[in-house]
Each structure stands twice: as structure tokens, then as C-alpha cells.
TIKE-694346 format. One line per 8 residues: number of its first residue (from 0); their letters; for each residue x, y, z of N, C-alpha, C, CB. Coordinates in Angstrom, 2 decimals, padded with zeros to 5 digits. Glycine has a CB too. Layout:
NUM> a> X,Y,Z,X,Y,Z,X,Y,Z,X,Y,Z | ...;
! end
This chain:
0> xxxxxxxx> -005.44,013.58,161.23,-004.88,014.48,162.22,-003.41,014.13,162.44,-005.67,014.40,163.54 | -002.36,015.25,162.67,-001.35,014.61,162.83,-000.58,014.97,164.18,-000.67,014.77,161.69 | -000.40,013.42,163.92,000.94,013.59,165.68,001.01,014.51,166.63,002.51,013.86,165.45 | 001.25,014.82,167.58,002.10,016.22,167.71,003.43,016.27,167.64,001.92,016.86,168.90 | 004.31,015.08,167.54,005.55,015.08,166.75,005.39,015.24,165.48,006.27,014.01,166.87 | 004.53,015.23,164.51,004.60,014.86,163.03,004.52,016.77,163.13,003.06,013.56,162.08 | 003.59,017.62,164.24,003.30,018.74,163.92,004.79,019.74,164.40,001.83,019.04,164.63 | 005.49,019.02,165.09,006.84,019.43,165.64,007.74,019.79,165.04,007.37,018.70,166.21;
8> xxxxxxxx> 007.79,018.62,164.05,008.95,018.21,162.75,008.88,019.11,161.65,008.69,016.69,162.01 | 007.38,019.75,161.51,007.08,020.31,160.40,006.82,021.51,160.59,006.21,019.77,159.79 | 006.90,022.12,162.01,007.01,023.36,162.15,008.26,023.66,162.28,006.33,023.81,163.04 | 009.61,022.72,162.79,010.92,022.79,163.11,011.93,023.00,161.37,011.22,021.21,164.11 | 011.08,022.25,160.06,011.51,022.09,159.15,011.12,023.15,158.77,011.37,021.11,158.61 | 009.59,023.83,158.48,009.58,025.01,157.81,010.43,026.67,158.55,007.95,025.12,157.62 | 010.83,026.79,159.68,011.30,027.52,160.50,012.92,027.51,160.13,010.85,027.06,161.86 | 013.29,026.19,159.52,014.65,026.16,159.03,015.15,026.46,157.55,015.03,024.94,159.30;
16> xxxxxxxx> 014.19,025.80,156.78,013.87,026.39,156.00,013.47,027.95,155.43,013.40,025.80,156.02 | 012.92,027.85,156.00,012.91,030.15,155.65,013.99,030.48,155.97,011.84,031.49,156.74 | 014.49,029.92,157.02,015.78,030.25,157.76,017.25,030.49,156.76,016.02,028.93,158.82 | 017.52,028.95,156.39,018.54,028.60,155.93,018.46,028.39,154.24,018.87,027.48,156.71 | 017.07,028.00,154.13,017.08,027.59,152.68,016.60,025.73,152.82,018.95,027.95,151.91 | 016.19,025.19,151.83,016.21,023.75,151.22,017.70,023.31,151.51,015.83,023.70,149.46 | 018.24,023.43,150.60,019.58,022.58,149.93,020.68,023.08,151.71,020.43,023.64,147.66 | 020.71,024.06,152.65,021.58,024.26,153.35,020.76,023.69,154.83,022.10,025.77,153.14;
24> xxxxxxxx> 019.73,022.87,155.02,019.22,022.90,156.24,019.18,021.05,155.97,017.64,024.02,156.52 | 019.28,020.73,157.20,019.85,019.10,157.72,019.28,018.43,158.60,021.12,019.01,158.30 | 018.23,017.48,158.07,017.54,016.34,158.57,018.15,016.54,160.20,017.96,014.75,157.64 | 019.05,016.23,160.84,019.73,016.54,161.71,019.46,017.54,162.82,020.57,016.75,161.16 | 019.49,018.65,162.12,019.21,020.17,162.56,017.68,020.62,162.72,019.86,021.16,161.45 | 016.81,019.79,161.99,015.52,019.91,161.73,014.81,018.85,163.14,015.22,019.38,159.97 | 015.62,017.83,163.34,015.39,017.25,164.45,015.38,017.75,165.75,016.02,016.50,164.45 | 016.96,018.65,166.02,017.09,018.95,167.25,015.89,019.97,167.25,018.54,019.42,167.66;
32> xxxxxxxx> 015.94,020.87,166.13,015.12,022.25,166.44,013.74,021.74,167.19,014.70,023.21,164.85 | 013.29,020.54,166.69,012.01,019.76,166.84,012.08,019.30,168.34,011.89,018.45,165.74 | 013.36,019.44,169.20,012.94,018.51,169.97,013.12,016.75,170.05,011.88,018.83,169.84 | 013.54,015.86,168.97,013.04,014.84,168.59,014.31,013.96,167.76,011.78,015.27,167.81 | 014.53,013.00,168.17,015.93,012.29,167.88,015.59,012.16,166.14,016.21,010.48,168.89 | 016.36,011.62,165.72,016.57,011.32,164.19,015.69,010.57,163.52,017.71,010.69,163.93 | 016.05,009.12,164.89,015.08,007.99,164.37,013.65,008.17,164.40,015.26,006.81,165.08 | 013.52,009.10,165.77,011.67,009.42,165.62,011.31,010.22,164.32,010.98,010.54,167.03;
40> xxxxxxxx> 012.28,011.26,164.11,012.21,012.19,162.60,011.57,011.35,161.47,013.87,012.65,161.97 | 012.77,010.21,161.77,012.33,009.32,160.48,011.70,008.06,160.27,013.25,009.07,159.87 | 010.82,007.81,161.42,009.47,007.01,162.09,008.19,008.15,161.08,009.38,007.22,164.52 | 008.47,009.65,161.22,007.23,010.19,160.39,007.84,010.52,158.86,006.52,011.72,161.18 | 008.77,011.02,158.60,009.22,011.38,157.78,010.12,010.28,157.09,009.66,012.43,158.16 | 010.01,010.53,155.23,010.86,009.56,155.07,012.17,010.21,154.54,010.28,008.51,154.20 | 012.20,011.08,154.02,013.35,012.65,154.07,012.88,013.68,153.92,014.42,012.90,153.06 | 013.66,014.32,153.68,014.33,016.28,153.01,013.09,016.21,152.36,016.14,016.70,151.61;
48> xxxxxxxx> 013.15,015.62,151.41,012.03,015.82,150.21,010.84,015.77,150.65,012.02,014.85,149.11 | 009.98,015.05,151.43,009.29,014.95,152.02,008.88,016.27,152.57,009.61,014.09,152.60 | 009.35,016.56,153.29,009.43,017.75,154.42,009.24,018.57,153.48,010.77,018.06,155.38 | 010.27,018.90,152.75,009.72,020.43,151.82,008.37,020.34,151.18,010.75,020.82,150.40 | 007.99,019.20,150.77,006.75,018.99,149.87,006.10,019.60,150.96,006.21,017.42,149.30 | 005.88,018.69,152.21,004.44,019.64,153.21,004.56,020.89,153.50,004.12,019.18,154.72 | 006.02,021.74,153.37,006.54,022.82,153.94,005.66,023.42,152.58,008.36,023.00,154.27 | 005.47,023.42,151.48,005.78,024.20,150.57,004.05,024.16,150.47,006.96,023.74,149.33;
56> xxxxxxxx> 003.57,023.12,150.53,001.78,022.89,150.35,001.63,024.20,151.27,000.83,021.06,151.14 | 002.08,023.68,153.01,001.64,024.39,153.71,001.16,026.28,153.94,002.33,023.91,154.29 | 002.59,026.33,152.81,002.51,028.12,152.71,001.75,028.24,151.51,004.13,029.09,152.52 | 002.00,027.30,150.60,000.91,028.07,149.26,-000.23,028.03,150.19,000.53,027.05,147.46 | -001.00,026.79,151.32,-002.65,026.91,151.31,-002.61,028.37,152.25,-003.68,025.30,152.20 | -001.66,028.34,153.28,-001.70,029.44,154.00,-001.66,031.11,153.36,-000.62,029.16,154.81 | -000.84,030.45,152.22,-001.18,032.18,151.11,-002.62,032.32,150.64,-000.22,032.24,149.31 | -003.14,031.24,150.04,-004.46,031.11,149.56,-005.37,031.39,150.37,-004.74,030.03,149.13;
64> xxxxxxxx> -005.72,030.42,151.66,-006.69,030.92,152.41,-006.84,032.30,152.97,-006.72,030.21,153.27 | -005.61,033.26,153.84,-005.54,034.50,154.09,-006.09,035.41,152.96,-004.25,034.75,154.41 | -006.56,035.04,151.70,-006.77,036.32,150.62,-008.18,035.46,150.41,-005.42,036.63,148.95 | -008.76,034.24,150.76,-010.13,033.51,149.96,-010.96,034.76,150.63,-010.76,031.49,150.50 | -011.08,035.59,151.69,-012.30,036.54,152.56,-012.22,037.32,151.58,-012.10,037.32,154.19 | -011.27,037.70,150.47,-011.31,039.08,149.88,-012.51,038.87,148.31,-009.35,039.60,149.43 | -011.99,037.16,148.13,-012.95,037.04,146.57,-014.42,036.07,147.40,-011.76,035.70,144.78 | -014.81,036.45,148.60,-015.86,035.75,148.94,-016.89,036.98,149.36,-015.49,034.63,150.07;
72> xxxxxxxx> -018.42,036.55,149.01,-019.23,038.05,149.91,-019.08,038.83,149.47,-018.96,038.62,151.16 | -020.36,039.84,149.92,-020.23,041.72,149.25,-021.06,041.34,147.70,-017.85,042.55,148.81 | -021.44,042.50,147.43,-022.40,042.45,146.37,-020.90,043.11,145.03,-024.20,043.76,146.82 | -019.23,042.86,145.13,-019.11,042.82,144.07,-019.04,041.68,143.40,-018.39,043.39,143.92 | -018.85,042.06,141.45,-018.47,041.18,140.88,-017.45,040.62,140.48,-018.81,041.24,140.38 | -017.83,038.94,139.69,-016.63,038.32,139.93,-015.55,038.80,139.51,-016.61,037.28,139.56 | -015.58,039.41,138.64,-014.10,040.26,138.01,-013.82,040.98,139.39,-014.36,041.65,136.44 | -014.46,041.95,140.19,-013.82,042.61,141.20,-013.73,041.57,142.29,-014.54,043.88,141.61;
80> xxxxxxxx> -014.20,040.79,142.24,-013.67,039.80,143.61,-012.11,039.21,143.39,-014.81,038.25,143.80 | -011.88,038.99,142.07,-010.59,038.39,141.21,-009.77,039.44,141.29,-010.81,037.96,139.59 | -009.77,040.69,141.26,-008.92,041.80,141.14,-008.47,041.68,142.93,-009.82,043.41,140.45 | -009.94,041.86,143.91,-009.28,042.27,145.10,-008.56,040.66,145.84,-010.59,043.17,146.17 | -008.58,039.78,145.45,-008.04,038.46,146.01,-006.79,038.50,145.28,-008.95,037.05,145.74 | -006.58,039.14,144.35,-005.13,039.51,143.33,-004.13,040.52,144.07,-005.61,040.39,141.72 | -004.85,041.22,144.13,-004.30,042.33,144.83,-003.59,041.97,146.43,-005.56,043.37,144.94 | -004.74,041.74,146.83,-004.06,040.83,148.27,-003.30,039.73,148.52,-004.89,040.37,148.99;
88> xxxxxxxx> -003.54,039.18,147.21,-002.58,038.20,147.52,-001.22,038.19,146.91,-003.12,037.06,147.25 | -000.96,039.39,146.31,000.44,039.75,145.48,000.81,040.31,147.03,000.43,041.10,143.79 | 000.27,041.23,147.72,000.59,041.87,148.94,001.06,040.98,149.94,-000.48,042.57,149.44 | 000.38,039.91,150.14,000.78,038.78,151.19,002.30,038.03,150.56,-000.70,037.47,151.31 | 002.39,038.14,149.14,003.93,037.58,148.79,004.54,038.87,149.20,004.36,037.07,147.01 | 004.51,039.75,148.87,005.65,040.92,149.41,005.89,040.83,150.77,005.22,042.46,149.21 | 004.64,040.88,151.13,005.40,040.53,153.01,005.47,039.50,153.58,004.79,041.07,154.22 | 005.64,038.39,152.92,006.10,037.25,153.05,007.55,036.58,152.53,005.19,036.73,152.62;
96> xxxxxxxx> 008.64,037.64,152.43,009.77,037.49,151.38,010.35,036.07,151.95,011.01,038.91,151.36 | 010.74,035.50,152.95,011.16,034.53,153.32,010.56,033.51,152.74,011.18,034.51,154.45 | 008.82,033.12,153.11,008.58,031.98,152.09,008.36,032.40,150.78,007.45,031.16,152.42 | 008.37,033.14,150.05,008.69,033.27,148.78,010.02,032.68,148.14,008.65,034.53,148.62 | 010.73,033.22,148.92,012.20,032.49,148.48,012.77,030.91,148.94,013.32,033.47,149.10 | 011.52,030.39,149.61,011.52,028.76,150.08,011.07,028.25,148.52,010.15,028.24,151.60 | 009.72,028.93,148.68,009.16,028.38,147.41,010.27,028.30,145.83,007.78,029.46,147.16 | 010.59,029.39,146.06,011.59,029.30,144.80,012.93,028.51,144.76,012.01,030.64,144.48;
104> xxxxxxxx> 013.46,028.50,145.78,014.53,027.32,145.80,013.12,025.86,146.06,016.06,027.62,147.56 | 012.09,025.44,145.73,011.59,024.83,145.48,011.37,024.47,144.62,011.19,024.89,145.77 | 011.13,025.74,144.05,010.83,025.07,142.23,011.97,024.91,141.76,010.04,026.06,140.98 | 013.08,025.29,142.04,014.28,024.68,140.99,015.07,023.50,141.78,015.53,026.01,140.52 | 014.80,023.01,142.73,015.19,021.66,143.44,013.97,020.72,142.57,015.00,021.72,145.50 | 012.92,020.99,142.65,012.14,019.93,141.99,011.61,020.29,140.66,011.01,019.54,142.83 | 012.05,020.65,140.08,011.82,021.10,138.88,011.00,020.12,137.68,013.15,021.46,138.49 | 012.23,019.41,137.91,011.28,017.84,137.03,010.64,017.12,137.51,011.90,016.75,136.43;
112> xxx> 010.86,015.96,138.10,010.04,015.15,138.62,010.19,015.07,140.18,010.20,013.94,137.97 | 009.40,014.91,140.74,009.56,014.94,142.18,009.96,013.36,142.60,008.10,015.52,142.92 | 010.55,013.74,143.57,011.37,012.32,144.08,010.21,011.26,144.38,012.40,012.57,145.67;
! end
């Protein structure tokens, strides 16, 4: 279970993030938004990198789970459960353009190896 600072930090980081981007948003800025001095920031966190990793888990599971009701239940089959969890979940990236474009300045910040 985490903190309710650890849950502070990481709602303050992903909020800046959609916001600003990865590479333009500041340990700093991610603090105040939080509420929470530097040093507590970095009592849970050990950086940037850090932060995006949970930021970025957080929206893929949050994309995933919102579409799992569509390929679960109902007497179709698995091919149509795969089509309608496809379908919905291409829909949930369209109206999700902000973390879409987290994610992607994600993949090319970590491209190779992760810190």
C-alpha cells in the first residue's frame, strides 16, 4: 500500500507530466504541485526516472483494465471478445491524447535500457 505522500507525488508527477511532458517537468515542480518539500520527494522517490516508470505502468494498467469488461462475459467468442476489447481500447487512446503522448515521449526517453 502506498503512503499517502508516495500517492501525492505520483498523482502531482503524472498531472505534470500530461501537462508539460517528461523531459520539460522538474523534480522541483512535481514537489510543490504535491504539496511536499524535495527532501520528502526524495525520501520516496529516487528520481525523474522513477516517477515516469510508475506514471507510465499506471496509464497502460488504467488503459487495460477500462476495456478487460469488454473481452470478459456474454456468450461471444474469443475472436469477438478480441475484436470488441480492440476496438475499445483503440477508442480509450483517442480520448486519451494527453497520455498517449506521455507514453510516447516515453518510449523514446527510454528507449534502450532503462536507468
Amino acid at each position: 500500500m502506498l503512503f499517502m505522500q508516495e500517492t501525492a507525488l505520483i498523482s502531482a508527477a503524472k498531472k505534470l507530466f500530461l501537462q508539460n511532458g517528461i523531459s520539460d517537468t522538474e523534480m522541483k515542480a512535481i514537489s510543490e504541485e504535491a504539496g511536499l518539500s524535495r527532501s520528502t520527494l526524495y525520501r520516496y522517490m529516487i528520481d525523474k526516472n522513477q516517477l515516469a516508470f510508475i506514471v507510465a505502468s499506471d496509464i497502460l494498467q488504467e488503459m487495460t483494465y477500462a476495456n478487460l469488461a469488454y473481452a470478459v462475459g456474454g456468450d461471444l467468442s474469443g475472436y469477438e471478445k478480441l475484436c470488441q476489447f480492440t476496438h475499445h481500447f483503440a477508442q480509450t487512446m483517442c480520448d486519451n491524447i494527453p497520455s498517449i503522448r506521455f507514453l510516447s515521449e516515453f518510449d523514446s526517453i527510454y528507449r534502450d535500457e532503462y536507468p
